[in-house]
C-alpha positions as CSV (number, residue, x, y, z in Angstrom):
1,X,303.5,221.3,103.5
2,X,306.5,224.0,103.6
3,X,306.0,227.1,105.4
4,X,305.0,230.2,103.3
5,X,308.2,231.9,104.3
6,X,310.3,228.6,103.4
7,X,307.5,228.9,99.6
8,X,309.1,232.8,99.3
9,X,312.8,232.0,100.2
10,X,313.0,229.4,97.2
11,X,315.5,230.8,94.0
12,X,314.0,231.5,90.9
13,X,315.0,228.5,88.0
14,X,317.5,229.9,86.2
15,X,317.3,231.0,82.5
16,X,319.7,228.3,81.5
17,X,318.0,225.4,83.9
18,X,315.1,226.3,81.3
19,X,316.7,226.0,78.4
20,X,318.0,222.8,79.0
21,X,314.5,221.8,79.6
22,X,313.1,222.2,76.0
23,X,311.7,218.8,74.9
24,X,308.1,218.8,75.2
25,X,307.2,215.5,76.9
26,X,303.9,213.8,75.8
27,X,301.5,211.8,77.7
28,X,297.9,210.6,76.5
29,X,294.8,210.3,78.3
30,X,291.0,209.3,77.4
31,X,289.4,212.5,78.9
32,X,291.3,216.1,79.6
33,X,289.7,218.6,81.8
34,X,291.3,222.1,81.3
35,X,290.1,223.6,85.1
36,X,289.3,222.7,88.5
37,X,286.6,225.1,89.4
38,X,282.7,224.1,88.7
39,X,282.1,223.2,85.6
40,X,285.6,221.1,85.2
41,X,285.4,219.5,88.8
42,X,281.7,218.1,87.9
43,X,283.0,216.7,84.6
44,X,285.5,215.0,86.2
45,X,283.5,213.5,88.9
46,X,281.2,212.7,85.9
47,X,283.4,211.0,84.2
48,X,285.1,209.0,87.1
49,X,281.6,207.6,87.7
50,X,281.7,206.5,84.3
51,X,285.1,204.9,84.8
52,X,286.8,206.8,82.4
53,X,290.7,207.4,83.0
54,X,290.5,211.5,83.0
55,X,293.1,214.0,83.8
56,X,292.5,217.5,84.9
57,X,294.7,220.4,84.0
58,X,294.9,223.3,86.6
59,X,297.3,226.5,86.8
60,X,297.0,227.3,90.6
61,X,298.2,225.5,93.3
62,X,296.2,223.3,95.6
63,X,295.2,224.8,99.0
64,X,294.7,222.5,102.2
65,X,294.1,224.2,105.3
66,X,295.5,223.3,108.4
67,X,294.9,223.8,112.2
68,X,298.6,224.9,112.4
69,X,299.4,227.1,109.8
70,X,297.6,230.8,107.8
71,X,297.2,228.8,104.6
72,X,295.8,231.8,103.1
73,X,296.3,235.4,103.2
74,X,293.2,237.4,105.6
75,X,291.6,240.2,104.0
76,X,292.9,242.2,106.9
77,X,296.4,241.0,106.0
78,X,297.0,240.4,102.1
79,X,299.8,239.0,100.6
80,X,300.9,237.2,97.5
81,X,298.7,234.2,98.4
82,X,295.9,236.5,97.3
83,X,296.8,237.3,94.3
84,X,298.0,235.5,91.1
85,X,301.6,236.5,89.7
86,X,301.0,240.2,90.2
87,X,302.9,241.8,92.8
88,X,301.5,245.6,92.4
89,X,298.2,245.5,91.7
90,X,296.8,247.4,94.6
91,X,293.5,246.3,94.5
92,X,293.7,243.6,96.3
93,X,295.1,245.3,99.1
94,X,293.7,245.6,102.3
95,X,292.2,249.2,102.9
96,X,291.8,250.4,106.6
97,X,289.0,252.8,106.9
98,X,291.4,255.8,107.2
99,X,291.6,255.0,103.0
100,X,295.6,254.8,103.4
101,X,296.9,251.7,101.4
102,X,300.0,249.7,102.5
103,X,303.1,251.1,100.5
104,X,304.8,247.7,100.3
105,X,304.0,245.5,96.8
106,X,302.7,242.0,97.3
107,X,304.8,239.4,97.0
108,X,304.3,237.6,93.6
109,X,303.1,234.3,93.9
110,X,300.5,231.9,92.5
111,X,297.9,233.2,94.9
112,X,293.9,232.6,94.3
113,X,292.9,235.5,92.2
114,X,294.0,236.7,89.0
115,X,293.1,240.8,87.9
116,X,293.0,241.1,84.2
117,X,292.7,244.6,82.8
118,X,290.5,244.4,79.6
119,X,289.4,246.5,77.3
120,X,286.7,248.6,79.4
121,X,285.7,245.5,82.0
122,X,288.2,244.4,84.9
123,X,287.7,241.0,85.5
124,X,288.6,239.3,88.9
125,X,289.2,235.3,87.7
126,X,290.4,232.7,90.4
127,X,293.1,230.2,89.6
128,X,293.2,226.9,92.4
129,X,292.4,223.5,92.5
130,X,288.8,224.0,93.2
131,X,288.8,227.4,91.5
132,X,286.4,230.1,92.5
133,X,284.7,227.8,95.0
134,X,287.8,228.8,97.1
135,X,287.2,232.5,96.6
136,X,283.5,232.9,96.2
137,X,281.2,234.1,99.1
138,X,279.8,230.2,99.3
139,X,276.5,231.2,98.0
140,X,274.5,228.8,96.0
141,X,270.9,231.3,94.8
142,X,268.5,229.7,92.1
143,X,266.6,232.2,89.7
144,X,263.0,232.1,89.6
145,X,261.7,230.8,86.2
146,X,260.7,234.0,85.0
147,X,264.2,235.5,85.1
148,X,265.5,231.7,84.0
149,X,264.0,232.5,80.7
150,X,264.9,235.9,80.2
151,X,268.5,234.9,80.1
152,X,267.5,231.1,78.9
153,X,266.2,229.4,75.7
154,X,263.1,227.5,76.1
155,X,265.2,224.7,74.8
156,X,266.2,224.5,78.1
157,X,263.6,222.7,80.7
158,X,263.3,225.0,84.3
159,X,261.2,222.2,85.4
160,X,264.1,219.5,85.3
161,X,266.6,222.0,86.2
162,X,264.6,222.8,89.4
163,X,263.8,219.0,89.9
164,X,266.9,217.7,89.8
165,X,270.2,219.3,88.7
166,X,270.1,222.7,91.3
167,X,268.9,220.2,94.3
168,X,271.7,218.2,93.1
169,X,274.6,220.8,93.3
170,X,273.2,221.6,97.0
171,X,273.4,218.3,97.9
172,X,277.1,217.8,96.7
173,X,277.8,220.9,98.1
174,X,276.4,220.0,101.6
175,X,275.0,223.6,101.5
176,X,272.2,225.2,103.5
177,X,270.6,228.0,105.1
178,X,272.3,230.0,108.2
179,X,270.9,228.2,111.4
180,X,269.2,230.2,113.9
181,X,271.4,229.9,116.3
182,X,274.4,231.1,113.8
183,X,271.9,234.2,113.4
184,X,271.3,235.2,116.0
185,X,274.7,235.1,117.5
186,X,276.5,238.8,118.4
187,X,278.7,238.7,115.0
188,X,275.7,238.2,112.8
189,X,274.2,241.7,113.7
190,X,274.3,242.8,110.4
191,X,272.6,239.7,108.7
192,X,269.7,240.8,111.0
193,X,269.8,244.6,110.3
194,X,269.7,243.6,106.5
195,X,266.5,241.0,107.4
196,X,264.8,244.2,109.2
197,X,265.3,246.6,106.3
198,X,264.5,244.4,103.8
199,X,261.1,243.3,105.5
200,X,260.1,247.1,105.9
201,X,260.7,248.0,102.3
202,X,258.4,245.2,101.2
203,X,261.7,243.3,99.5
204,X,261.3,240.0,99.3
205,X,264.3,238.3,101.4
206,X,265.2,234.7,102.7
207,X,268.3,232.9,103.4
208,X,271.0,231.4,101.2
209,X,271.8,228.0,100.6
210,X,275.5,228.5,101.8
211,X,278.4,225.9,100.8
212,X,279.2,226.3,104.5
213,X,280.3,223.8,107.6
214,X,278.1,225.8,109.7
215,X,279.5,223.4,113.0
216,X,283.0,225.2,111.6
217,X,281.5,228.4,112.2
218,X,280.0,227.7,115.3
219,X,283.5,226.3,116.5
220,X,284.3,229.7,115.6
221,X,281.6,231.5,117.4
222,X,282.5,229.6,120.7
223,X,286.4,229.9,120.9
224,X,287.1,225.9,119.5
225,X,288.4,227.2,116.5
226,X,290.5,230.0,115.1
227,X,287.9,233.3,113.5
228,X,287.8,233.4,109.8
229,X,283.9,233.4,108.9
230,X,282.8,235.5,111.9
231,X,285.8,238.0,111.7
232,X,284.0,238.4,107.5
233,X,286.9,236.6,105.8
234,X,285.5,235.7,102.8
235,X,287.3,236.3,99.6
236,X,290.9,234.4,99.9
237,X,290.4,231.1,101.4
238,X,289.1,230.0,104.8
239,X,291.6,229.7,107.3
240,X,289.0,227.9,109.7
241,X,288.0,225.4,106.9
242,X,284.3,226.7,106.8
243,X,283.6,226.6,102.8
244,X,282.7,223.5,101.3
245,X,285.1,223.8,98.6
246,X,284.9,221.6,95.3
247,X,288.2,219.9,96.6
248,X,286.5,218.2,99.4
249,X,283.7,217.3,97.1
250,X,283.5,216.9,93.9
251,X,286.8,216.9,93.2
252,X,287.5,214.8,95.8
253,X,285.2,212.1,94.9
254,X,286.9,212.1,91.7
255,X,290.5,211.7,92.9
256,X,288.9,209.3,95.5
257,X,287.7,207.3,92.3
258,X,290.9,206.5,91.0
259,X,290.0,207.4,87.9
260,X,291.0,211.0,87.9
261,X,294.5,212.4,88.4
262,X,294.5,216.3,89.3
263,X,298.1,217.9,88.3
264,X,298.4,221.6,90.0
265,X,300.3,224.5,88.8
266,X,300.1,223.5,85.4
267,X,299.3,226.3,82.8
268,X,298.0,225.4,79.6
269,X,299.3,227.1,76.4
270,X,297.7,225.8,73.4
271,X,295.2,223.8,72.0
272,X,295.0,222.2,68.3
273,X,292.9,218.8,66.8
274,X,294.8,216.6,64.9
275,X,293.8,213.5,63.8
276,X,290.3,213.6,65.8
277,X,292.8,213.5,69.2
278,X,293.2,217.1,71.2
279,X,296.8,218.5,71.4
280,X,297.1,220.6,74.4
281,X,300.7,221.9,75.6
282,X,301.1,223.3,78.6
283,X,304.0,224.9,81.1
284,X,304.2,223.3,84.6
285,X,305.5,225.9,86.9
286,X,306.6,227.1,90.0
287,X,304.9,229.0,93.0
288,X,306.6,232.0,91.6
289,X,304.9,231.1,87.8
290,X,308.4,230.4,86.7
291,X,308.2,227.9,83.5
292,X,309.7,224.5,84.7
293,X,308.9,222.5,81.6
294,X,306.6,221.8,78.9
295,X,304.9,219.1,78.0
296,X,301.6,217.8,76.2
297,X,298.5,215.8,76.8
298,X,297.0,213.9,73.6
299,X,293.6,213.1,74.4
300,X,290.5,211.5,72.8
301,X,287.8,214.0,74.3
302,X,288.7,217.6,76.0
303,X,286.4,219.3,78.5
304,X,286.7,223.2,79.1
305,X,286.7,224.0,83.1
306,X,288.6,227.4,82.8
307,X,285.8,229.5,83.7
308,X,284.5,231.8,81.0
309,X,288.0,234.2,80.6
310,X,290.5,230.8,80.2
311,X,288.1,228.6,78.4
312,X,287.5,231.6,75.9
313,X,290.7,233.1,75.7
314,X,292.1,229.6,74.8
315,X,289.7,228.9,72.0
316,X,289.6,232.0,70.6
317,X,293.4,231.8,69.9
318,X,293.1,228.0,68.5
319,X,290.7,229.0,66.3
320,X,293.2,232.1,65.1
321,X,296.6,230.0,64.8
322,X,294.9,227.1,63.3
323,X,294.5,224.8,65.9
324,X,291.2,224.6,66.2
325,X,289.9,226.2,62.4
326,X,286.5,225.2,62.3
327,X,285.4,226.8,65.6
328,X,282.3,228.9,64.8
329,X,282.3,232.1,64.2
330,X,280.5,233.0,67.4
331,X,283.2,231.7,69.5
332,X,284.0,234.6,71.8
333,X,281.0,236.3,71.2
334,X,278.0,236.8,74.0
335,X,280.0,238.0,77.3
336,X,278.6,239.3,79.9
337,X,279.4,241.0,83.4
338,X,276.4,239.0,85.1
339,X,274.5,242.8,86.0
340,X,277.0,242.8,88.9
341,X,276.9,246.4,91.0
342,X,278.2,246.7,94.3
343,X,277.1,249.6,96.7
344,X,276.1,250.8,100.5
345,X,274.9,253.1,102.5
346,X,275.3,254.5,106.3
347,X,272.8,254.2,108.8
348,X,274.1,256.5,111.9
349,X,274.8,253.5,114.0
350,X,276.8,250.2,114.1
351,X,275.8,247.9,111.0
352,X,277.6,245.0,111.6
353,X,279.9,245.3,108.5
354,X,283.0,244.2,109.6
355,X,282.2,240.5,110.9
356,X,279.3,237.9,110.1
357,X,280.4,236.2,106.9
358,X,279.9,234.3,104.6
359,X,276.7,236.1,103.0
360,X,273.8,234.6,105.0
361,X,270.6,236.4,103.1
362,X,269.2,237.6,100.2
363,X,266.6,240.4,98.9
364,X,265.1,239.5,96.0
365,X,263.6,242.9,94.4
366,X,262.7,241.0,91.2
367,X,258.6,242.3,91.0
368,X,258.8,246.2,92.0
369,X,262.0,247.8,90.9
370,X,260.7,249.4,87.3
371,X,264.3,248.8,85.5
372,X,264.1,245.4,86.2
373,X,265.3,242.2,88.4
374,X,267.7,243.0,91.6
375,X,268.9,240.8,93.6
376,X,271.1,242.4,96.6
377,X,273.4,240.3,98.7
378,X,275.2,241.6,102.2
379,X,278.0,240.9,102.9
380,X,281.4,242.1,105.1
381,X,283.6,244.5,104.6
382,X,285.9,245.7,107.0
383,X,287.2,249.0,104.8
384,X,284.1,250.2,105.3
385,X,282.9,252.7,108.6
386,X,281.2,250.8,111.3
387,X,278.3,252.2,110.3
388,X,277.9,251.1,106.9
389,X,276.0,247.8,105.0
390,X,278.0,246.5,101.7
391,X,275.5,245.0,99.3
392,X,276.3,243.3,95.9
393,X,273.9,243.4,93.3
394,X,273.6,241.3,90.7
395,X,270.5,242.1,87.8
396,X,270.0,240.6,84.3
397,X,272.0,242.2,81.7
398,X,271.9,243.4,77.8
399,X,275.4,244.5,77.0
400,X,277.5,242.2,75.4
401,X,281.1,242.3,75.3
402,X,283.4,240.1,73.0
403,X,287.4,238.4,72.7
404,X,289.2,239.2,69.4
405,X,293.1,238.0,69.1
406,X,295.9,240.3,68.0
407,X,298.6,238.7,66.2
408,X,301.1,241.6,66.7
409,X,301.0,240.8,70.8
410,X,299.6,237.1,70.5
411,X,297.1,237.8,72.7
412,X,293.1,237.6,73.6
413,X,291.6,240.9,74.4
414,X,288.0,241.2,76.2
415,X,286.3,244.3,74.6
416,X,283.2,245.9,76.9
417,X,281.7,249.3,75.5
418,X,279.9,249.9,79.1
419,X,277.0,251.6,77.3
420,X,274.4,250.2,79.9
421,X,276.8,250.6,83.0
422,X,274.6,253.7,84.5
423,X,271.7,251.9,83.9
424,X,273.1,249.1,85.8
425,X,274.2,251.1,88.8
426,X,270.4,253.3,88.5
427,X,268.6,249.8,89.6
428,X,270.6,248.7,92.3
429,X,270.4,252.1,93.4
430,X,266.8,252.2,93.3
431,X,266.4,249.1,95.7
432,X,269.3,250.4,98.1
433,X,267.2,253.3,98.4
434,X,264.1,251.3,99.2
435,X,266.4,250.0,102.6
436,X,267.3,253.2,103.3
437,X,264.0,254.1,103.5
438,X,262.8,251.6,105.7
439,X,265.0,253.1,108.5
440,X,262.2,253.8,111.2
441,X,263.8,257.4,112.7
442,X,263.3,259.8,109.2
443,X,266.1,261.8,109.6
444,X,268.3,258.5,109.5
445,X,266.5,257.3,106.1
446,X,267.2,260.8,104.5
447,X,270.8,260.7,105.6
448,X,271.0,256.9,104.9
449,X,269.7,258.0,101.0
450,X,271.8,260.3,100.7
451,X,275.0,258.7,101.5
452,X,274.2,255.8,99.1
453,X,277.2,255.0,96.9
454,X,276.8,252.6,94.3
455,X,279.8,251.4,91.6
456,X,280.0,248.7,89.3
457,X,279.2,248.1,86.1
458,X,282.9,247.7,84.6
459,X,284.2,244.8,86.9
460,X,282.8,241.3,87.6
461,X,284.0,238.7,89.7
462,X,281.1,236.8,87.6
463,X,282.1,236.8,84.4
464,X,279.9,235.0,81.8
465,X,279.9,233.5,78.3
466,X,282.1,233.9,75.2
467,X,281.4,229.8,74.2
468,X,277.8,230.1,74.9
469,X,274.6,228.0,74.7
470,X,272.7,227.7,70.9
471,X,276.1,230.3,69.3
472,X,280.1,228.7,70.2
473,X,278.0,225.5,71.3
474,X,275.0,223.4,71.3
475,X,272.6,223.2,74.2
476,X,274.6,220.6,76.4
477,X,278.3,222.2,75.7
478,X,279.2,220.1,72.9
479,X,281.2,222.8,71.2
480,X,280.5,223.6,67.2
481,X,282.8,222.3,64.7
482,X,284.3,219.6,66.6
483,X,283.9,215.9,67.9
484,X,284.3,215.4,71.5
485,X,285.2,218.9,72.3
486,X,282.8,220.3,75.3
487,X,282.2,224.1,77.6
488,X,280.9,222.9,80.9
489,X,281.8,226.2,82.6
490,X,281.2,229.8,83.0
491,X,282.4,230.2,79.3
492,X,278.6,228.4,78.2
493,X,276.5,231.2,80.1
494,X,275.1,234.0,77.9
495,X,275.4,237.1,79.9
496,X,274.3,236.2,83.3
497,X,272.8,233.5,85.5
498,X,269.3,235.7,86.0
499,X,269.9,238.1,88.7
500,X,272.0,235.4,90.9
501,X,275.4,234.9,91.2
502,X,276.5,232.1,88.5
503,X,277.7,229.3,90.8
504,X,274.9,227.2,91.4
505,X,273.5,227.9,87.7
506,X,276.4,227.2,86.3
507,X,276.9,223.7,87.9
508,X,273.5,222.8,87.4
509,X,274.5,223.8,83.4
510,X,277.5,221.0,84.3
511,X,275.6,218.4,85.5
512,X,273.0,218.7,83.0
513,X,275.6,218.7,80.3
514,X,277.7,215.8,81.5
515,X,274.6,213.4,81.8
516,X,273.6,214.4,78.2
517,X,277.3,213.7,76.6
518,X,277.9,210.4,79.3
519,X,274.8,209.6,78.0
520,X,275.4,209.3,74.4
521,X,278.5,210.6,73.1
522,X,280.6,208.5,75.8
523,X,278.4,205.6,76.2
């Protein structure tokens, strides 16, 4: 693999190298997979076991760390590998506790998270092979049943989804709790403090099942291996190789198959039906997003693993230019931001919050907070003062937000009124204050309460729906108004996953999904 300096000195293609480039090349296929993050790496791991020739479409690049090389960027020391084809938006930029940002832009590049500045919402959406399982905090949390069905129809079984599609995902995942020995180790102060407080504010807590190599960490812990999870580097890749991404699992076992072929850096355009076969075109590129060629897949069955922005955005402009007219008229519709809040507090001495990653623990205020479901996750964050504990909060919301497509600019717009955003931030700060409470010297809790800062509300790293369940689609992702066309990601969750974050839901949603369809449609 090139050196990221060698990736950065390469030219741009030239405008006319392009346009010498401007037959589109067909190939054909039996399955397509558009994505490479949960719900498109379990179809295609699905379908290899089926033995069906499958080919999945994915924009970013793949990632494979190495004991030589800083594959990825640090959250200490962002670059373009952070951050997809934009190189000035500054909020992905590291933020030293003095609250000074760097003055230099980041380079562009096809890094693992794209921003997208919507209409009231800002949306964080990865883009890699393995897709947010590269950038997410590795946590896998299962909903109760109670919260399962107020986000849920009853269609759905929480028995068989507890019995044998979530246990599944761990398993695949090789995920589990943080061992005790992990715990109790000098850079996992924090996940103790949280344990503590949590405990004497009568919040329910326990410990994640984490998509971790916890031997990884431990390497880390003892000096075999260089920090990543111990130092709190969890957003942008793992430079240790602690997270159990999808490429060294399900993805893997796909590619291992010999059934699936995975093509990186390949952006898809367009989508249309003709002839009961799916036309999608699509721009290969460059690490710099420059447009190489473009070409087409035909294919007999597609499968939508863009997570709930690309999956939507893509069929919500088919179904506006004609290529795919007999979408229903729900497509698009029942968005959500998942309830997700993020806040902390200070507690007067050191918290911890710069180290001790990935997130180990979680409080489960699902009974007692009177505006309903919170669940609070802690987790690193080096901006913060030493004395500080970051939580994410994640609840079950109402608002809905919806795509429409503007001819004029030929593009998809997310629209989110953020009528319920105070409402949102009022119950996570309702359990934050419970913590801060539980500090045992009083003085401490009052000051801890009153430095409580909670935001939120109008940006989601867990963004869910716009093809959703019993609307866009049936109850196993067979979308409305066409033969073999299927959601099998984020796009088919309405609103949120039920107070947790939407990994583990929404690849039990996957797996449930592709044994239905294997099942029947593709027997």
């Amino acid at each position: 693999m090139p050196s990221f300096a060698a990736i950065f000195a390469r030219k741009p293609i030239s405008a006319s190298a392009k346009a010498n480039d401007t037959k589109v090349r067909e190939h054909r296929c039996r399955a397509l997979v558009i994505g490479s993050g949960f719900g498109g790496s379990i179809a295609a791991y699905r379908l290899s076991q089926k033995g069906i020739d499958t080919v999945v479409l994915e924009r970013g690049r793949r990632w494979v760390t190495s004991k030589e090389n800083d594959v990825f960027a640090s959250t200490r020391h962002l670059d373009g590998r952070a951050n997809w084809l934009n190189g000035t938006d500054l909020f992905t930029y590291a933020v030293p506790p003095t609250g000074e940002r760097p003055k230099e832009p980041l380079d562009k590049y096809v890094g693992l998270v794209e921003h997208l500045h919507e209409d009231g919402m800002y949306v964080l959406a990865p883009a890699a092979v393995g897709g947010g399982s590269l950038v997410y905090n590795s946590c896998l949390v299962q909903p109760s049943e109670e919260n399962f069905y107020a986000c849920f129809p009853r269609e759905v079984d929480y028995a068989q989804m507890n019995s044998d599609f979530y246990p599944e995902v761990v398993r695949m995942m090789g995920a589990g709790p943080i061992p005790d020995d992990v715990l109790q180790s000098k850079h996992y102060h924090g996940a103790r403090l949280m344990n503590q407080l949590a405990v004497a504010a009568g919040v329910p807590i326990h410990r994640i099942n984490t998509a971790s190599d916890w031997n990884v960490i431990r390497d880390e812990i003892y000096g075999r291996r260089r920090p990543c999870a111990i130092e709190g580097d969890i957003w942008y890749g793992a430079n240790s190789g602690y997270k159990n991404s999808l490429d060294k699992n399900y993805l893997k076992h796909a590619e291992d198959s010999g059934y699936v072929k995975v093509q990186p850096l390949c952006n898809v355009l367009e989508i249309a039906e003709k002839g009961g076969k799916y036309h999608v075109t699509y721009a290969r590129i460059d690490e710099h997003g420059n447009e190489l060629a473009r070409e087409k897949y035909i294919s007999d069955c597609l499968f939508m693993g863009a997570g709930s922005m690309g999956t939507t955005k893509l069929l919500v402009k088919a179904k506006h230019k004609g290529g795919l007219p007999n979408l229903d008229d729900s497509i698009g519709q029942m968005w959500g931001n998942n309830g997700d809040t993020f806040g902390h507090f200070s507690i007067g001495s050191p918290a911890g919050s710069h180290e001790g990653g990935p997130a180990h623990l979680v409080a489960t205020d699902w009974k007692d907070n009177p505006m309903g479901p919170q669940t609070c996750i802690a987790y690193p964050d080096h901006t913060l003062p030493q004395d500080a504990i970051q939580y994410l909060g994640m609840s079950i919301p109402s608002e809905k937000g919806y795509f429409d497509y503007d001819e004029a600019s030929d593009k998809v717009t997310l629209h989110w009124a953020n009528a319920n955003t105070e409402q949102t931030r009022e119950r996570m700060r309702l359990t934050l204050k419970k913590f801060a409470q539980s500090l045992p010297d009083p003085e401490r809790a009052k000051q801890a309460v009153a430095s409580i800062e909670v935001g939120g509300g109008d940006a989601t790293a867990h963004p869910c729906g716009g093809v959703t369940m019993g609307y866009a689609a049936d109850h196993f992702g067979r979308v409305k108004g066409y033969k073999g066309l299927y959601v099998t990601d984020a796009a088919f969750i309405p609103l949120g996953t039920a107070a947790c974050n939407p990994a583990l839901t929404t690849a039990a949603f996957a797996e449930r999904s592709m044994q239905e369809i294997l099942s029947t449609d593709l027997a």
